[in-house]
C-alpha positions as CSV (number, residue, x, y, z in Angstrom):
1,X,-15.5,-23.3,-79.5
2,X,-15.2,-21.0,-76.7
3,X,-12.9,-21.6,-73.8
4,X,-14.2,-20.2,-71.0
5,X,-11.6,-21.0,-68.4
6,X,-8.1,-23.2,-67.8
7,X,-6.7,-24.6,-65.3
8,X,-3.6,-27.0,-64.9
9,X,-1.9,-27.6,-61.6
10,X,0.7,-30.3,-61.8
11,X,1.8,-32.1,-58.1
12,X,3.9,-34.6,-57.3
13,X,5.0,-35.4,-53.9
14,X,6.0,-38.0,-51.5
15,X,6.4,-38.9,-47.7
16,X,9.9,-40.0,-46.5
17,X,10.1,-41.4,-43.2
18,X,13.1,-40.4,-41.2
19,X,15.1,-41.0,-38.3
20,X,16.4,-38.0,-35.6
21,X,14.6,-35.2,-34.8
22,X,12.1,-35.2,-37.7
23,X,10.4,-38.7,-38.2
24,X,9.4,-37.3,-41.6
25,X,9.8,-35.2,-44.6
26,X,8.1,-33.8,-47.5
27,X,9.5,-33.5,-50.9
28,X,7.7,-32.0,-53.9
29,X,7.0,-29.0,-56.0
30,X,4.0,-27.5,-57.2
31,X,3.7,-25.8,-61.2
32,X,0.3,-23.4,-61.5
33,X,0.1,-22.4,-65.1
34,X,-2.1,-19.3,-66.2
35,X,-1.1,-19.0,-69.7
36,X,-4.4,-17.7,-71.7
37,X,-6.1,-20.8,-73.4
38,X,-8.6,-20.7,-76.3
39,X,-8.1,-24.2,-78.3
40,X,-8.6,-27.6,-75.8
41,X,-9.1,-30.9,-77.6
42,X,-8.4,-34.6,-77.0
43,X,-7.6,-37.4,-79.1
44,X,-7.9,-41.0,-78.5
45,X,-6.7,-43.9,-80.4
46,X,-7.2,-47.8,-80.2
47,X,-4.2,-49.6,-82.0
48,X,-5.5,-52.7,-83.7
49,X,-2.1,-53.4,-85.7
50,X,1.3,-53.6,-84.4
51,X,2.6,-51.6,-87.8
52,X,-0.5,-48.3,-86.8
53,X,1.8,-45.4,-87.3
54,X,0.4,-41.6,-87.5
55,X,1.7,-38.5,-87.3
56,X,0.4,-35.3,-85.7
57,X,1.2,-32.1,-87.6
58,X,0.8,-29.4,-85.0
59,X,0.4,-27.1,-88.1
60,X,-0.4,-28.1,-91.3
61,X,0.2,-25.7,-94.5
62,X,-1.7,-27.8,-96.9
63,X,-4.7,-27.3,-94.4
64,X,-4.9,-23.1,-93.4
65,X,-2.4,-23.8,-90.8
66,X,-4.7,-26.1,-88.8
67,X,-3.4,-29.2,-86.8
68,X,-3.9,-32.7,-88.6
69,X,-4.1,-36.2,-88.6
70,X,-2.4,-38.8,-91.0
71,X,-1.6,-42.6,-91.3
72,X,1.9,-43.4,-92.2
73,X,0.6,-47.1,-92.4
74,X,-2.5,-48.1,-92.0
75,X,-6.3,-47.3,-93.3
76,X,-9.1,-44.4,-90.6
77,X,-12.1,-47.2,-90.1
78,X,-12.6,-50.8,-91.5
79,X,-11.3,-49.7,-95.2
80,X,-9.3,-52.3,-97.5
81,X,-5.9,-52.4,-95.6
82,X,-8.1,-54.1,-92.8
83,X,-5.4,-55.4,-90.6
84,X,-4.0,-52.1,-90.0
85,X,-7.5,-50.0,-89.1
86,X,-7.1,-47.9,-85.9
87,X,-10.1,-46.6,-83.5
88,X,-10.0,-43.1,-82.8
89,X,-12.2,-40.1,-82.0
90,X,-10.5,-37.9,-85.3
91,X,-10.7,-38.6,-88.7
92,X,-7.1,-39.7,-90.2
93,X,-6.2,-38.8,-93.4
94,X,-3.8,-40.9,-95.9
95,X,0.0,-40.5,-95.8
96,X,1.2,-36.7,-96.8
97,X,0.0,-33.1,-95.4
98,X,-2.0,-32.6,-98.7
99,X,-4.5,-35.6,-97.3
100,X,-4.5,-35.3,-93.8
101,X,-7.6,-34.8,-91.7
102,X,-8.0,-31.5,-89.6
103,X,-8.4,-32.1,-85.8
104,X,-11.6,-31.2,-84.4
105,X,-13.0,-29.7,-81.2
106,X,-15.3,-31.3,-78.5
107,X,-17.9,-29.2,-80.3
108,X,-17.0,-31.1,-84.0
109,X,-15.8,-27.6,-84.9
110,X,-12.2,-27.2,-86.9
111,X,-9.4,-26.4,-84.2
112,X,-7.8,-23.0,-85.2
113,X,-4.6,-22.9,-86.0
114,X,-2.1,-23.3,-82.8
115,X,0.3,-19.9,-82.1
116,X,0.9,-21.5,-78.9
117,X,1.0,-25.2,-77.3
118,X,0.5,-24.1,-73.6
119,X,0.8,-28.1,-72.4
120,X,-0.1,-31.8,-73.8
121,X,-0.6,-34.5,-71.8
122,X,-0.4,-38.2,-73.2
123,X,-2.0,-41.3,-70.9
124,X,-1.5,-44.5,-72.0
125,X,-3.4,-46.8,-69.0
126,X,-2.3,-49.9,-66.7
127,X,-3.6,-52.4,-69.9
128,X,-1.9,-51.4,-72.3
129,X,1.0,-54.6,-72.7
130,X,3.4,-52.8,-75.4
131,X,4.6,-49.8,-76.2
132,X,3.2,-46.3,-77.2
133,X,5.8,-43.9,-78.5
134,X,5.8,-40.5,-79.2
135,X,8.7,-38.7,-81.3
136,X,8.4,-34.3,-81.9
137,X,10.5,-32.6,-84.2
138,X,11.4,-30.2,-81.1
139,X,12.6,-31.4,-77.9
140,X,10.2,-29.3,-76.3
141,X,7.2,-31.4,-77.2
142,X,9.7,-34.5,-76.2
143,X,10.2,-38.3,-77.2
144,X,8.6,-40.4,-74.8
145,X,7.7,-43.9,-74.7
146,X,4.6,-45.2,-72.5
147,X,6.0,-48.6,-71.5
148,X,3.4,-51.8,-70.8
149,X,1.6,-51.4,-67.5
150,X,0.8,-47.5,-68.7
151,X,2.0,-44.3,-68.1
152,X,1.8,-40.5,-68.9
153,X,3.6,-36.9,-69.1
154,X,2.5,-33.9,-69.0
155,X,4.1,-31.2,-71.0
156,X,4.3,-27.6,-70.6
157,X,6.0,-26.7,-73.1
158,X,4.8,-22.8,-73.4
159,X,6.1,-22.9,-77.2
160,X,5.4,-21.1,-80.9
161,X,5.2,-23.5,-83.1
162,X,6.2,-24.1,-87.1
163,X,6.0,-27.2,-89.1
164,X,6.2,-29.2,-85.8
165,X,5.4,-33.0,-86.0
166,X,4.9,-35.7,-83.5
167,X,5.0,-39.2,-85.1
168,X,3.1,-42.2,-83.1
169,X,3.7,-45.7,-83.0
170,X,3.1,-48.8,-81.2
171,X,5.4,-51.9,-80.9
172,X,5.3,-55.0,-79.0
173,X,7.0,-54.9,-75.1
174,X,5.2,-57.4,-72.8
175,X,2.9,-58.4,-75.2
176,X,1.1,-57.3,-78.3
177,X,-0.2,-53.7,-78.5
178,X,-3.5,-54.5,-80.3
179,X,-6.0,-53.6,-78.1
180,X,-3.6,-50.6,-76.7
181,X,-5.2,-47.0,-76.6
182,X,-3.7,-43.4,-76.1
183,X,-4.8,-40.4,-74.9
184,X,-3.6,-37.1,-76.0
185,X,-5.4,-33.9,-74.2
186,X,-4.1,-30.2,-75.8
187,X,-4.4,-26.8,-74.6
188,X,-3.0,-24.2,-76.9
189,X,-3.5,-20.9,-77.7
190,X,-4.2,-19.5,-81.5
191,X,-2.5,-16.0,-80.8
C-alpha cells in the first residue's frame, strides 16, 4: 500500500470567561506533525467475553519483523472456546509469536515491518460500559485505560521500536464489556 500523504493536527482548547478588562481567554496548543508516513492501518475489535485478552506485537521476529496479532485467552471467530470469540477486522492468531497473525493493510496487504511509530490513536466510544485497557512495554506507547462512557488518546510517540508489545484487555466498570469495541488507527514508518 502506498501512502500518498499524512496529516495529523492535534487541538484542544477551551473558552474561559473572565472578569476585568478581558471578559475572556483562550487556552490551548496546537501539535502539526510532518514525520514521513508510509504504513497506516486500523484495527477494530468487539469484546464478546470479559476474559478477551490480546496482545499487539509491534514487531514480531517469528513473522519477518512484521506487526501481529494474538489471543492470550480466547478463540479469532466462533471456534470451540465459544464464549471467549472476539469481532475484529484482523485475523488473531493463538497465544505465542510463533502463531500470531500479521496485521494487514486497508488494501489486505501484509503491513511492513515498523522502523518508526509516528502516532496511535485508540477510541473506545460513549457505549462502551467497562473498561478497555491498553499496557506497552515502553512508556512511550503508554498504559491507558478507556473508562465506561468512552474515551481516547492520541499518541505521538515519534519512536524506533524492538520487541515492543501492547497487551489489551477488557474488564467490567459500569457494567459488562461484552458488546464493547476499540479502535486503534497507526501511522508508522518502515525506515
Amino acid at each position: 500500500m502506498a501512502v500518498t500523504s499524512s496529516a495529523l493536527k492535534q487541538i484542544i482548547s477551551a473558552r474561559i470567561s473572565g472578569v476585568g478588562a478581558e471578559t475572556s481567554h483562550v487556552i490551548g496548543g496546537t501539535n502539526v506533525l510532518t514525520n514521513p508516513v508510509d504504513i497506516a492501518f486500523t484495527i477494530s475489535f468487539k469484546c464478546k467475553h470479559a476474559d478477551n485478552k490480546i496482545t499487539l506485537r509491534w514487531q514480531n521476529a517469528s513473522h519477518s519483523n512484521k506487526p501481529t496479532l494474538e489471543h492470550t485467552s480466547g478463540s479469532d471467530g466462533y471456534g470451540s472456546a465459544g464464549e471467549f470469540d472476539i469481532e475484529s477486522n484482523q485475523h488473531i492468531g493463538n497465544s505465542g509469536a510463533a502463531t500470531a497473525h500479521k496485521i494487514l493493510d486497508p488494501n489486505l496487504a501484509e503491513v511492513a515491518p515498523i522502523a518508526q511509530i509516528v502516532a496511535v490513536y485508540y477510541e473506545a466510544p460513549a457505549t462502551n460500559n467497562g473498561i478497555v485497557s491498553l499496557v506497552s512495554d515502553n512508556n512511550k506507547l503508554g498504559d491507558i485505560d478507556l473508562g465506561s462512557g468512552g474515551g481516547s488518546a492520541l499518541i505521538t510517540p515519534h519512536m524506533s521500536i524492538a520487541n515492543i508489545t501492547t497487551a489489551i484487555t477488557w474488564a467490567t466498570e459500569s457494567g459488562s464489556p461484552v458488546g464493547d469495541t476499540l479502535k486503534i488507527l497507526v501511522l508508522a514508518n518502515s525506515t
